[in-house]
Each structure stands twice: as C-alpha cells, then as structure tokens.
N, CA, C and O of each residue as an XYZ file, in Angstrom:
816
protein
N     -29.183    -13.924    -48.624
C     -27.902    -14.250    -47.959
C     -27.385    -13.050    -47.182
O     -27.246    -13.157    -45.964
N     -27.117    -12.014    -47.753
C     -27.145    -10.214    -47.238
C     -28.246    -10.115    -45.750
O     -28.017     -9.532    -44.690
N     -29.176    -10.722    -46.061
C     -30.169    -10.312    -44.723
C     -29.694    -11.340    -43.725
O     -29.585    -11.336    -42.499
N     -29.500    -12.039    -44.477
C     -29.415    -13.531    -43.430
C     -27.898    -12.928    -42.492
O     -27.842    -12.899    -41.263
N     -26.930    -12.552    -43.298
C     -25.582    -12.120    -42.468
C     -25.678    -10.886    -41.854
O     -24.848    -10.581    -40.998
N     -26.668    -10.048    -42.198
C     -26.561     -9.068    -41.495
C     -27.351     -9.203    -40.146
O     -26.957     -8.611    -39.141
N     -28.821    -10.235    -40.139
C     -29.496    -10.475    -39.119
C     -28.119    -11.178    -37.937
O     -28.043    -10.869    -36.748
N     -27.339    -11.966    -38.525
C     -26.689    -12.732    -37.407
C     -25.832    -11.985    -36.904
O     -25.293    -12.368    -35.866
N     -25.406    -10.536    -37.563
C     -24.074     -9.935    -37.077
C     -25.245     -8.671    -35.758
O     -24.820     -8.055    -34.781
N     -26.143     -8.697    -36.093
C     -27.074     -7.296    -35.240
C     -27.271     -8.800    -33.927
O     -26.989     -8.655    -32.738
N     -27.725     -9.947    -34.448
C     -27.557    -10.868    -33.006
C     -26.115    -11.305    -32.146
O     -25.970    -11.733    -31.001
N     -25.212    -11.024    -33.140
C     -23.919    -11.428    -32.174
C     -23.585     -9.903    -31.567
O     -22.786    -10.088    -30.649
N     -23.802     -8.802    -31.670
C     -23.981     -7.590    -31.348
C     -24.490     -7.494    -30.338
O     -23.766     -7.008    -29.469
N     -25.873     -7.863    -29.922
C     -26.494     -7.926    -28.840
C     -26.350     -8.558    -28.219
O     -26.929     -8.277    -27.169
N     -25.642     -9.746    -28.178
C     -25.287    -10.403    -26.975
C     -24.173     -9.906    -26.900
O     -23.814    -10.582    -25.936
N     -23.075     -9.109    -27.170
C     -21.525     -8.559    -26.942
C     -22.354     -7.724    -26.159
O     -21.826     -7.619    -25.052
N     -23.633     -6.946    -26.232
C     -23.677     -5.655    -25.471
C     -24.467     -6.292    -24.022
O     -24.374     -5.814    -22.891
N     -25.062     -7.210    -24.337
C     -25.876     -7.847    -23.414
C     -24.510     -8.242    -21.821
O     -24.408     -7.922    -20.637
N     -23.694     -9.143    -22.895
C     -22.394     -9.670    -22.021
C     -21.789     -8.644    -20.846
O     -21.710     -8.768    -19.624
N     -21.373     -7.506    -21.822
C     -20.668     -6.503    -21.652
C     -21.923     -5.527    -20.307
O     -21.464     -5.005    -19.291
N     -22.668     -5.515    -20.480
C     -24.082     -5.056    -19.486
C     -23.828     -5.575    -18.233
O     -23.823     -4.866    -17.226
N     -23.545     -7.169    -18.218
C     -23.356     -7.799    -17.330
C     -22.175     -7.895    -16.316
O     -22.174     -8.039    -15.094
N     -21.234     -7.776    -17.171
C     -19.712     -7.553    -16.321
C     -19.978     -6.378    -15.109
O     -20.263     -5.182    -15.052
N     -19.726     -7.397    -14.272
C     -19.427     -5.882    -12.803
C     -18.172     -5.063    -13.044
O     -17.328     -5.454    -13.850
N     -18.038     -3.989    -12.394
C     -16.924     -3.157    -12.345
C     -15.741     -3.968    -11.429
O     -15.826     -4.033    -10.202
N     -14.649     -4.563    -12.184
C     -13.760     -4.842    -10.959
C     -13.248     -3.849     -9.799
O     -13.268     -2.626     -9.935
N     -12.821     -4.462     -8.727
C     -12.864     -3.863     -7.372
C     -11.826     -4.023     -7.237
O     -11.370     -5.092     -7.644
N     -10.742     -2.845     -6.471
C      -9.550     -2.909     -6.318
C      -9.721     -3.673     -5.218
O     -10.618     -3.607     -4.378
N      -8.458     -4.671     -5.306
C      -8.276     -5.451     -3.828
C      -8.222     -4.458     -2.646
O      -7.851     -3.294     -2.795
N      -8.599     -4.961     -1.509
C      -8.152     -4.745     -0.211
C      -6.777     -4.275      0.076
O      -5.758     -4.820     -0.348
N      -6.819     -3.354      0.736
C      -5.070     -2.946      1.371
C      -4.654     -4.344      1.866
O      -5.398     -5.267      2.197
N      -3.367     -4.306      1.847
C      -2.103     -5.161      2.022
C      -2.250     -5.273      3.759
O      -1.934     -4.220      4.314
N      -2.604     -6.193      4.526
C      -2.015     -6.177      5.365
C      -0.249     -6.406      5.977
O       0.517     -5.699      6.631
N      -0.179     -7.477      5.490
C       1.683     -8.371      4.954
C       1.742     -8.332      3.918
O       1.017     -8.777      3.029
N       3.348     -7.345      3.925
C       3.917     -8.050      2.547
C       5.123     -8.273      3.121
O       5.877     -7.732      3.929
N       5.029     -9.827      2.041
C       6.001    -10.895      2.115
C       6.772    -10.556      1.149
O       6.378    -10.505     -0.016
N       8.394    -10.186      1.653
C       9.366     -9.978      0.759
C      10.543    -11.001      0.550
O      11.591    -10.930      1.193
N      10.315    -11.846     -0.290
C      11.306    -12.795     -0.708
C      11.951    -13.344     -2.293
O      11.457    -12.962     -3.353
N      12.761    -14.000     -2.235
C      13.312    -14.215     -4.303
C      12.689    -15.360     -4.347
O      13.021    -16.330     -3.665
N      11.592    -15.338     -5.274
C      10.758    -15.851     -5.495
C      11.077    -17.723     -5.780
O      10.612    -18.784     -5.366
N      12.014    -17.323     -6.616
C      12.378    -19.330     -7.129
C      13.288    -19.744     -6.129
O      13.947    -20.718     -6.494
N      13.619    -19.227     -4.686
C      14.164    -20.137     -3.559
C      12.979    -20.226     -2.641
O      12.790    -21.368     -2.224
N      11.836    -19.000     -2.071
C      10.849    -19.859     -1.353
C       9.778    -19.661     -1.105
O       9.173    -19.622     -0.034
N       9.313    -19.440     -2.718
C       8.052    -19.424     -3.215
C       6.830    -20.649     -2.716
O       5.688    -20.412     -2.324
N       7.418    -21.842     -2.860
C       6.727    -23.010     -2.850
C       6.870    -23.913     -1.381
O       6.532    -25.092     -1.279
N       7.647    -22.791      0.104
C       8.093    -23.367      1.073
C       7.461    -22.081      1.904
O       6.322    -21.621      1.978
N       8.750    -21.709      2.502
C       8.143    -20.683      3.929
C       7.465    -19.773      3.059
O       6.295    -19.591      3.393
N       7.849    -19.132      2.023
C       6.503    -17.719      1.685
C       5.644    -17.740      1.339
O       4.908    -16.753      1.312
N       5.249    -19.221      0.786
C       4.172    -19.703     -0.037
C       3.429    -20.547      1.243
O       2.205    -20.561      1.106
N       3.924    -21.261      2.475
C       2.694    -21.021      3.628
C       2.233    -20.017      4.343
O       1.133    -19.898      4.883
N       3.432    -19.064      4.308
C       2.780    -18.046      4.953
C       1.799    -17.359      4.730
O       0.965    -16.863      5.487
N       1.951    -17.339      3.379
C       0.719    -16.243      2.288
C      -0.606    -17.338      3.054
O      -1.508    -16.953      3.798
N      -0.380    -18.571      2.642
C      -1.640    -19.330      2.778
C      -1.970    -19.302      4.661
O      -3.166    -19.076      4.847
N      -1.531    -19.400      5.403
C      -1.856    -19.274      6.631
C      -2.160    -17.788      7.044
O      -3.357    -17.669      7.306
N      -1.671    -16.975      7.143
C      -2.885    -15.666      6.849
C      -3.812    -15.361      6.489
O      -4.780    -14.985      7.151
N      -3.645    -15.524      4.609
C      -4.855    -15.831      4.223
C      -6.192    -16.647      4.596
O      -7.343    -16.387      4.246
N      -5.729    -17.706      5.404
C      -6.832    -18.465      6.157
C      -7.164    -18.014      7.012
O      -8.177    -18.413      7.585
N      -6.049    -16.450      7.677
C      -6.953    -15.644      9.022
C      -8.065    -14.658      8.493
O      -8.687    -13.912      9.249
N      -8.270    -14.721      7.082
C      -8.712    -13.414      6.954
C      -8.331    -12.124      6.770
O      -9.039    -11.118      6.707
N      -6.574    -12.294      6.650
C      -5.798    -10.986      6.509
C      -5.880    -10.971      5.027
O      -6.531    -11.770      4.354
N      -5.040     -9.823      4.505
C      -4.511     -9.879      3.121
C      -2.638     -9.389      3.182
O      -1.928     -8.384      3.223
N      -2.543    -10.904      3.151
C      -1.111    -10.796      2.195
C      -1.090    -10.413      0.954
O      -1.933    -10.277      0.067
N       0.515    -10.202      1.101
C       0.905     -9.530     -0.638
C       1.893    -11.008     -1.106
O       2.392    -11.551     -0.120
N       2.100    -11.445     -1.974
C       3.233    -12.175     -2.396
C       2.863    -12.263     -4.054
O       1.808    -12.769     -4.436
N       3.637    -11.835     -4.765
C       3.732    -11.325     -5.777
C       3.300    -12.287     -6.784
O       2.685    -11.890     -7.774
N       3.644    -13.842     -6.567
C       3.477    -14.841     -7.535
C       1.601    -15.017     -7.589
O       0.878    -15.511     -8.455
N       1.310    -14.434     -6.386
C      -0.324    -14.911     -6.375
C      -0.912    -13.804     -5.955
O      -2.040    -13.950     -5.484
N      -0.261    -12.252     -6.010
C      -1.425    -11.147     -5.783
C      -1.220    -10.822     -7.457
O      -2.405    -10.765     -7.785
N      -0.642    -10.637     -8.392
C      -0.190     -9.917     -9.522
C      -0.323    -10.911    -10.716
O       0.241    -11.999    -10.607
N      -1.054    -10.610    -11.895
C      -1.795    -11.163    -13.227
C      -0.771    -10.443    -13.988
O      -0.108     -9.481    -13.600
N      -0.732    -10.998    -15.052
C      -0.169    -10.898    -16.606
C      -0.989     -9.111    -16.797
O      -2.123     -8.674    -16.606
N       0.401     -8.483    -17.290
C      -0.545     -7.178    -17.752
C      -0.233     -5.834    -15.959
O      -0.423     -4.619    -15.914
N       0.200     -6.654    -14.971
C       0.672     -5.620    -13.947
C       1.604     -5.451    -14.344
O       2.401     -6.225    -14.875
N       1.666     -3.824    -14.036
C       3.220     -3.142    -13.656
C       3.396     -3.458    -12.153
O       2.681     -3.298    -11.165
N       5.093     -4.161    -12.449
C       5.591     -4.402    -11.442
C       5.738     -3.810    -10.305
O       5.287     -4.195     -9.227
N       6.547     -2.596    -10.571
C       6.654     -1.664     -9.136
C       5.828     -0.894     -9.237
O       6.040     -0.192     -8.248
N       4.749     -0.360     -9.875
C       4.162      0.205     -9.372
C       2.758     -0.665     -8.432
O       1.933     -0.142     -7.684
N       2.900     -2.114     -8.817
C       1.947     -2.874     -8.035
C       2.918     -3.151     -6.559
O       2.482     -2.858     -5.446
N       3.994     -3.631     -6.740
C       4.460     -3.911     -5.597
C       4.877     -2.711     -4.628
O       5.036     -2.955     -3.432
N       5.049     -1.472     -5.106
C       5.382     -0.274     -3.862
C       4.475      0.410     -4.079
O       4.871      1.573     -4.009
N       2.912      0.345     -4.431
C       1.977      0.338     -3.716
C       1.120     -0.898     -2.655
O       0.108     -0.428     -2.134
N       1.271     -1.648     -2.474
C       1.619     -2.727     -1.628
C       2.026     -2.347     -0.631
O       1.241     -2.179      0.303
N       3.712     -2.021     -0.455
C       4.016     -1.451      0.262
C       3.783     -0.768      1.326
O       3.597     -0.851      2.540
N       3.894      0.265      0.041
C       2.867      1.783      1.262
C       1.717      1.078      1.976
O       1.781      0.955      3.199
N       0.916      0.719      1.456
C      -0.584      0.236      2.436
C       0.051     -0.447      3.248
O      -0.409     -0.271      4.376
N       0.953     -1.200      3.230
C       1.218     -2.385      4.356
C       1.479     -2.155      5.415
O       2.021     -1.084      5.689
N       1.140     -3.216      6.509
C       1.087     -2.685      8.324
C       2.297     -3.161      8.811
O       2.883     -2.602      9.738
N       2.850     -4.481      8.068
C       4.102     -5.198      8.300
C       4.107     -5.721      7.361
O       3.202     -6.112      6.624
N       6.045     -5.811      7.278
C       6.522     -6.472      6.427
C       7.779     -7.690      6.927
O       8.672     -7.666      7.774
N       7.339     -8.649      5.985
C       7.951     -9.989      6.444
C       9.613    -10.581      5.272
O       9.553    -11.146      4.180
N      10.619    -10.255      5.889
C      11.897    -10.299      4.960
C      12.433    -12.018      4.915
O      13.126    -12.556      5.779
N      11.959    -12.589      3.808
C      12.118    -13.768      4.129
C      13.960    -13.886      3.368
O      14.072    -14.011      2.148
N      14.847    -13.841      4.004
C      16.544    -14.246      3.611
C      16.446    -15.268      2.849
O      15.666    -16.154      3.197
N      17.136    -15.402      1.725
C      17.068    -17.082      1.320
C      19.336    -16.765      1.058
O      19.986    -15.720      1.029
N      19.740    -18.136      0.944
C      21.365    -17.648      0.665
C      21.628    -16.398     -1.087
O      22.675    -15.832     -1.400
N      20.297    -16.354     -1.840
C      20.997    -15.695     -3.127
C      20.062    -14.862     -2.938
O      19.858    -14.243     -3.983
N      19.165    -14.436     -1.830
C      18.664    -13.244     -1.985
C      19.006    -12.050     -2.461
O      18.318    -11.463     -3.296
N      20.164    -11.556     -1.945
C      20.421    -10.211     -2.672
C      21.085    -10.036     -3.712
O      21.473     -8.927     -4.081
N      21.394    -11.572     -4.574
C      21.121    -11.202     -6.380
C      20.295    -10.569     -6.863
O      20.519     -9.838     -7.828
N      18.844    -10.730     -6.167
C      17.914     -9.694     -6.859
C      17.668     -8.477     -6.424
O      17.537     -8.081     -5.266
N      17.600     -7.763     -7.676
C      17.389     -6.384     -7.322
C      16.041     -5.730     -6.794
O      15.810     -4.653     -6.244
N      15.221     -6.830     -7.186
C      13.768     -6.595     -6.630
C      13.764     -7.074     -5.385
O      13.037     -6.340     -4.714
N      14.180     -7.878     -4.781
C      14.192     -7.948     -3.441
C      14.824     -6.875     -2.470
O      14.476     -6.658     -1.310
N      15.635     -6.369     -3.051
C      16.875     -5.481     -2.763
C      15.711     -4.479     -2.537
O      15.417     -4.394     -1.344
N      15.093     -3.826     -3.226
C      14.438     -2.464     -3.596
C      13.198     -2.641     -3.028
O      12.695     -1.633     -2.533
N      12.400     -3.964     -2.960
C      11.256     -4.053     -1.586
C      11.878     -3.939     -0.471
O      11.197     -3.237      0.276
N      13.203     -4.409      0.214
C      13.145     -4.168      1.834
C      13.740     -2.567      1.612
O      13.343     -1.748      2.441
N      14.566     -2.134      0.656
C      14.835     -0.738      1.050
C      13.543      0.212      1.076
O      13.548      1.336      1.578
N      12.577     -0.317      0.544
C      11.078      0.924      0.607
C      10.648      0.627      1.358
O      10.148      1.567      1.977
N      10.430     -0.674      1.966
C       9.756     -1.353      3.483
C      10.472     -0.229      4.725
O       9.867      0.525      5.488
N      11.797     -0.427      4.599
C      12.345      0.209      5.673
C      12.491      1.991      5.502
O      12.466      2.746      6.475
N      12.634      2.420      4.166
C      12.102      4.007      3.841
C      10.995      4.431      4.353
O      10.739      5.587      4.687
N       9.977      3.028      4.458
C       8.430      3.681      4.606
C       8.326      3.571      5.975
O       7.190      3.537      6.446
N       9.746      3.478      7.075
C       9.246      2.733      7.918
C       8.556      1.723      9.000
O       8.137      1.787     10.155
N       8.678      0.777      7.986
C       7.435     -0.052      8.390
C       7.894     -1.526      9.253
O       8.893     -2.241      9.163
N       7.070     -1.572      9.828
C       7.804     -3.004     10.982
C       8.232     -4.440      9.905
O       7.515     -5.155      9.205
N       9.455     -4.444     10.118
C       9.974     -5.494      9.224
C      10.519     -7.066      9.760
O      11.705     -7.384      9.849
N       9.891     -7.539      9.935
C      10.323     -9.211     10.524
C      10.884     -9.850      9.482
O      10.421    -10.283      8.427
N      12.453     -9.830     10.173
C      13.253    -10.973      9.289
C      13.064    -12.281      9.284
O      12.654    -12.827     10.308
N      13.297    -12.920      8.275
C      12.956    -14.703      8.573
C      14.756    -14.871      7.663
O      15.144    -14.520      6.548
N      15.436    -15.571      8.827
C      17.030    -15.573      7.978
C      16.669    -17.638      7.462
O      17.008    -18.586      8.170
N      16.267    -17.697      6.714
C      16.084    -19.297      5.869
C      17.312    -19.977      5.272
O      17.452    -19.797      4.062
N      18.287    -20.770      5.926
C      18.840    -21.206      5.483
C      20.334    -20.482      5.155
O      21.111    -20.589      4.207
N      20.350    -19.781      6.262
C      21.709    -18.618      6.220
C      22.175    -17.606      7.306
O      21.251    -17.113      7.953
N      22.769    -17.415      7.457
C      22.750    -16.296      8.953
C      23.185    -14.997      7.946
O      23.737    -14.974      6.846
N      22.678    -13.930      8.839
C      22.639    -12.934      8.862
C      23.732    -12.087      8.167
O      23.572    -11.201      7.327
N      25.106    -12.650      8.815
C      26.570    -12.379      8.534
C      26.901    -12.951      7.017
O      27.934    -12.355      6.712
N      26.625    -13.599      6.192
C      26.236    -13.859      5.214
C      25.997    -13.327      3.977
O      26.691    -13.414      2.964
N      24.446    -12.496      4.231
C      24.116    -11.558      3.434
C      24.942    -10.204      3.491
O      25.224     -9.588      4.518
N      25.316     -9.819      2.032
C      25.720     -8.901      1.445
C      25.590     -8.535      0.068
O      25.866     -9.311     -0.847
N      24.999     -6.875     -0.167
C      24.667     -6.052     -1.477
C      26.611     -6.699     -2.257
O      27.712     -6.696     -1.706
N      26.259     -7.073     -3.439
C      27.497     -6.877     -4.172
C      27.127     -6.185     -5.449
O      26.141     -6.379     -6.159
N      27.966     -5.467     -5.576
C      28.314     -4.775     -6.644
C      28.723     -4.830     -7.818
O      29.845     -4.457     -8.160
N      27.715     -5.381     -8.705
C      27.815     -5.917    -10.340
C      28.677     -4.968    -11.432
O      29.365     -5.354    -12.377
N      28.443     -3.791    -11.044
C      28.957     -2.573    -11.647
C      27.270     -2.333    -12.412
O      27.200     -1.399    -13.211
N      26.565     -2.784    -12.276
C      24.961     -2.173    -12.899
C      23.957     -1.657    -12.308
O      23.072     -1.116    -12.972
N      23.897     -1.730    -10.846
C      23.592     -1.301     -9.947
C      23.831      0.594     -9.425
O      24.701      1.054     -8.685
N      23.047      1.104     -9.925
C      23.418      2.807     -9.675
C      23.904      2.705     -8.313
O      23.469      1.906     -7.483
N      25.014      3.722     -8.085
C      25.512      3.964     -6.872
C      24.565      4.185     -5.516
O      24.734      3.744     -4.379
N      23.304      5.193     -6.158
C      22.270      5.867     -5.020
C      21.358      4.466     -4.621
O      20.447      4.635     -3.811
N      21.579      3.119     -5.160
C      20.323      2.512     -5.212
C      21.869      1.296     -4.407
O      21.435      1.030     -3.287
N      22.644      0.906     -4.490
C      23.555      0.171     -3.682
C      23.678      1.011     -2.206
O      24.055      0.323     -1.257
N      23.436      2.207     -1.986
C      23.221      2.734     -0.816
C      21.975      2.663      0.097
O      21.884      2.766      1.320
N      21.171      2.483     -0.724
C      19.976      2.416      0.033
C      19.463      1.011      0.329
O      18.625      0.748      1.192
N      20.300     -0.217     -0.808
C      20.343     -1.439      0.017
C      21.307     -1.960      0.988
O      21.147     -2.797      1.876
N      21.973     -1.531      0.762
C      22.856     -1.473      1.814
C      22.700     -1.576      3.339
O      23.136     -2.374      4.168
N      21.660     -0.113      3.436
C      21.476      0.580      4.488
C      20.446     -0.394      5.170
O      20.415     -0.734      6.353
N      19.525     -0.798      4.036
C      18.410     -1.235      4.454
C      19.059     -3.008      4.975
O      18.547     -3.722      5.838
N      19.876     -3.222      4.412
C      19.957     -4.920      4.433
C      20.739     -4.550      5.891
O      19.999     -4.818      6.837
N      21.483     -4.238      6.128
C      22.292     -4.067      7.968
C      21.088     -3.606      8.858
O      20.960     -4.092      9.982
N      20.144     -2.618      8.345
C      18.657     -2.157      9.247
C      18.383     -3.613      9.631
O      18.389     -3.850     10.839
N      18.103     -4.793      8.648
C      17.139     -5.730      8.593
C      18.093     -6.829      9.327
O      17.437     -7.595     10.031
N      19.436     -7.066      9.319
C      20.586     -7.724     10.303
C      20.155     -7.098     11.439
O      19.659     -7.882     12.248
N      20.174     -6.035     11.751
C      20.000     -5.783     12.965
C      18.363     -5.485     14.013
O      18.266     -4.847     15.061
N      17.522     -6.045     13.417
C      16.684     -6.197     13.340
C      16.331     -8.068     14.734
O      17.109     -9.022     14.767
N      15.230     -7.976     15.457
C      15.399     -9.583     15.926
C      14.632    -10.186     15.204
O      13.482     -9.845     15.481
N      14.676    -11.094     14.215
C      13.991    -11.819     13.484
C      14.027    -13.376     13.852
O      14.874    -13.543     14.730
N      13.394    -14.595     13.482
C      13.599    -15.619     13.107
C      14.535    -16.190     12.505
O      15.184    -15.429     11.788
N      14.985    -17.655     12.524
C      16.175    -17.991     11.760
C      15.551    -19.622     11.700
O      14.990    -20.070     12.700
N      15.717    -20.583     10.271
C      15.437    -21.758     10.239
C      16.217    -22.305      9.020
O      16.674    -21.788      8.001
N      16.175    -24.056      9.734
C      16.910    -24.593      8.685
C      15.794    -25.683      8.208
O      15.150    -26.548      8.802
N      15.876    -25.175      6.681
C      14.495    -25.979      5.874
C      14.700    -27.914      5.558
O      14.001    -28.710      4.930
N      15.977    -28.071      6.335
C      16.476    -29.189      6.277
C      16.159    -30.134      7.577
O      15.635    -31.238      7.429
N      16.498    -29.646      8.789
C      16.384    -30.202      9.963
C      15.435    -29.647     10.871
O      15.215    -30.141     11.977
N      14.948    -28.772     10.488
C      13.572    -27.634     11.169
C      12.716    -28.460     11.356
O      12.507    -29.481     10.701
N      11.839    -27.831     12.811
C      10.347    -28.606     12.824
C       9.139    -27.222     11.987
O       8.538    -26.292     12.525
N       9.186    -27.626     10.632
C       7.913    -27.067     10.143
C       7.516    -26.611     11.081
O       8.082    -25.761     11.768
N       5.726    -27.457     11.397
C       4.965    -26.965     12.233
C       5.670    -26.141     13.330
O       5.271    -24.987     13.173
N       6.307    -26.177     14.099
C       6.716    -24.907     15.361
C       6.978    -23.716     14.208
O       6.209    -22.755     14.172
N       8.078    -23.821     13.282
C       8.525    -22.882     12.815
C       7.286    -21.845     12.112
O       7.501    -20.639     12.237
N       6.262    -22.177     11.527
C       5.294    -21.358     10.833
C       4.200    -21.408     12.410
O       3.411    -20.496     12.167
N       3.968    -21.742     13.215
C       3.316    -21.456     14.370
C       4.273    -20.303     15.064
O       3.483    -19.596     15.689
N       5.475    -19.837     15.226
C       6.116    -19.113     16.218
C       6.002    -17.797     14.811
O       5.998    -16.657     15.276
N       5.947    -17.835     13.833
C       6.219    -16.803     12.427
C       5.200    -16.239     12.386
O       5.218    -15.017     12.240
N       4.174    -16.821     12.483
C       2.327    -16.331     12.382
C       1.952    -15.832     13.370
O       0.940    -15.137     13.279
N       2.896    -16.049     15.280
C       2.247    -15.413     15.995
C       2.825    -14.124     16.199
O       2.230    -13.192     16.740
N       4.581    -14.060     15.540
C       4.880    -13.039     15.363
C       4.454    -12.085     14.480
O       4.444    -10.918     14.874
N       4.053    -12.372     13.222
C       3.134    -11.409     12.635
C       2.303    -10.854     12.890
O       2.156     -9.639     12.756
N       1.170    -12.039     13.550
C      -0.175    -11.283     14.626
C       0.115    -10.195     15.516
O      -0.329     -9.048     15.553
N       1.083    -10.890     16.333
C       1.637     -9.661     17.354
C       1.638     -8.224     17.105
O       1.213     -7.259     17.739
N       2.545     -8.441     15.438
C       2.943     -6.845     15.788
C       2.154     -6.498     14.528
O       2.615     -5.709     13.703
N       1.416     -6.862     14.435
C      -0.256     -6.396     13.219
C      -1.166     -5.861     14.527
O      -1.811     -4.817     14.430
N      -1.166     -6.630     15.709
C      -1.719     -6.064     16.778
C      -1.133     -4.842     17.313
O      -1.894     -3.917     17.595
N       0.123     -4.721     17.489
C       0.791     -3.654     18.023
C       0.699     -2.270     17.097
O       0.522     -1.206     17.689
N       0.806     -2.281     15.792
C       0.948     -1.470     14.898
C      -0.916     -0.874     15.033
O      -1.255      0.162     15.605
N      -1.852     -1.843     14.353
C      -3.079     -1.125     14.803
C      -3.691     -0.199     16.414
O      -4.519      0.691     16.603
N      -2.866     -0.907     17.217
C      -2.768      0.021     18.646
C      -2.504      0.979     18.674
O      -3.164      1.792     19.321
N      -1.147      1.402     17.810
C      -0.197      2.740     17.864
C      -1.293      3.796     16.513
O      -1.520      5.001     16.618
N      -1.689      3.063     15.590
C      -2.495      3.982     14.880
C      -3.799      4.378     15.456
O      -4.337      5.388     15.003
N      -4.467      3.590     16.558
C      -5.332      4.305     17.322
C      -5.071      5.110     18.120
O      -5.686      6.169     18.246
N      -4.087      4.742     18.820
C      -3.802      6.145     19.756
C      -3.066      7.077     18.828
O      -3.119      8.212     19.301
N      -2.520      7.048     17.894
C      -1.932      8.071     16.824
C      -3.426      8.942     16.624
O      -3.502     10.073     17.105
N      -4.389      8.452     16.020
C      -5.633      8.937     15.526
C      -6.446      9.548     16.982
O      -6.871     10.702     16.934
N      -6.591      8.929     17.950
C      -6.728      9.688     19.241
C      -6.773     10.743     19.746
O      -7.648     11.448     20.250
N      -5.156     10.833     19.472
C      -4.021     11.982     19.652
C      -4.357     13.127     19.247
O      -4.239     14.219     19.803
N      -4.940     12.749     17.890
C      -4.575     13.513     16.513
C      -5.737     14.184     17.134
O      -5.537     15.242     17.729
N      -6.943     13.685     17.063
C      -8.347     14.283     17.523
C      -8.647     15.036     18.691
O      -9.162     16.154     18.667
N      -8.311     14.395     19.741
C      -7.886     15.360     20.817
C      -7.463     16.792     20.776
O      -8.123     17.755     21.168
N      -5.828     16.801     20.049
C      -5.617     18.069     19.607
C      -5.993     18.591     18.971
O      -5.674     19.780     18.982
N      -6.877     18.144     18.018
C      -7.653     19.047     17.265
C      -8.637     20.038     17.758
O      -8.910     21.212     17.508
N      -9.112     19.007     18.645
C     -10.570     19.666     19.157
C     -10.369     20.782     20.718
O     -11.192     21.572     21.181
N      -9.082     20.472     21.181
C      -7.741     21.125     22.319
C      -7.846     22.628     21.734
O      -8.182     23.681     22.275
N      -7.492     22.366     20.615
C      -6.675     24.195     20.123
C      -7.620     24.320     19.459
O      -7.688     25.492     19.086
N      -8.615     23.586     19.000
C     -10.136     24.809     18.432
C     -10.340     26.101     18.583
O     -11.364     26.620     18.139
C-alpha cells in the first residue's frame, strides 16, 4: 500500500513538473496605444465599451480597465503605467463622472503627462462638470483635478446624446478622430527622433 502511494505521488509529481515545463513565460502586453478614460458603470457597456472594440478591430491597443486588468492587478500602478505609454487619451464625460476619484486622477496624469486628450462630453455639457469637495479628497489632489478637468473643458472634443444620437456617425466621427491624432502624434515623434539625431551627429 506504502509503494503503491508513494509510486502515485512520484507520478503526480511528474506531471506537475512536466505541466509546469510546458507553461510559456507570460508576455507583457503591448504599449497602450488609447487610453480610454471613463466611470466605468455609466459607459462601460455603450460609447467606451465600442470604442475599445472598434480599435481593437484596427489592430491598435486600447486600455479600458474592465477588459485590460485581471483579478490580482494593482490598480494604479496598472493604470498610470498605461498612461505613460499612451499616444492619446480619450476623456469619455458621463453626468457623475467626477464622483470618481479614479477618473479624476486618470485625466489629471493624462494631462501631467501631457498627452493629447480627446474629450467625448456623453450626455452633459461641459459647464456641468465640476471637482466637488467631499472633505476626503487631499487639498494637492482637488488641485490637480481641477486644473486638469477646465484643461479638458477647454479642450475641442465631441459631444453626444445617447438618447437621440445617430450611433453609427457618432463612433465613425470618434474613431477618425482618434486615428487622426495617433497619426499626428507618431509624426511629431519622428521628427522629434530626427531632430534628436541630426544634432547629435551636428555637434559630434
């Protein structure tokens, strides 16, 4: 009985090591081309949740948090690295957006990191949105949304009503604005890199 349990535990052994042999090394995803910054339970399952999917069908890589991020991520450190890699960022407004503080704290690093930010105002104008002040909110971190949410008002973005809107135009005119300035931004980093080389090889 002793041989018999010990033979089956040296065979379930070897296939754990066999298994384990087999597993590839996971691969960090691809840099972020878009990230889509929106509060997730107003339009997750509408404008941010086609957008992710109509990109994704170009071959880009979006970010949207409900479907780049597994059980077991750290939050900000998955989402403002995101960020940083990203070429553009897409501010989707919903009316209770800036209840959240995570929304709050993606467009203020979007716009810290400088990065091209296309508003989408969904179901609200512009004049509208405002940071309020819970009293839980650190002072330094109500300043920097602040700053960032009037950056992103003043900003020319999109505006739609998810009620009387024509869908189709509305995610056709959103996607070519993204393309656009995914095109424009890779332009400016070639001639940035150009630049860069030129002078290098200038003052040798």
């Amino acid at each position: 009985m002793q041989q018999r349990s010990a033979s089956a535990a040296k065979t379930l052994c070897r296939k754990i090591l066999n298994h384990h042999n087999q597993i590839q090394p996971l691969r960090r995803p691809p840099p972020c081309d878009v990230f889509i910054n929106h509060r997730c339970i107003d339009t997750k399952r509408t404008i941010s949740g086609l957008l992710f999917n109509h990109l994704s069908g170009l071959g880009l890589h979006p970010f949207l948090d409900s479907k780049n991020m597994k059980p077991g991520d750290r939050l900000f450190d998955n989402i403002d690295r995101a960020i940083h890699e990203s070429k553009v960022g897409v501010a989707v407004f919903s009316p209770r957006y800036c209840e959240s503080y995570f929304c709050l704290h993606e467009l203020a690093l979007l716009m810290e990191t400088k990065k091209r930010v296309i508003p989408i105002f969904c179901d609200v104008k512009p004049s509208q949105l405002h940071v309020k002040d819970n009293g839980l909110c650190p002072g330094k971190d109500l300043q920097r949304f602040t700053y960032a949410l009037e950056e992103a008002k003043y900003t020319v973005g999109l505006t739609f009503d998810t009620i009387e809107g024509d869908w189709s135009q509305f995610l056709k005119t959103a996607m070519d604005a993204v393309v656009h300035n995914l095109i424009e931004v890779d332009a400016e980093e070639t001639h940035k890199h150009h630049r860069g080389y030129f002078m290098k090889n200038y003052y040798r």
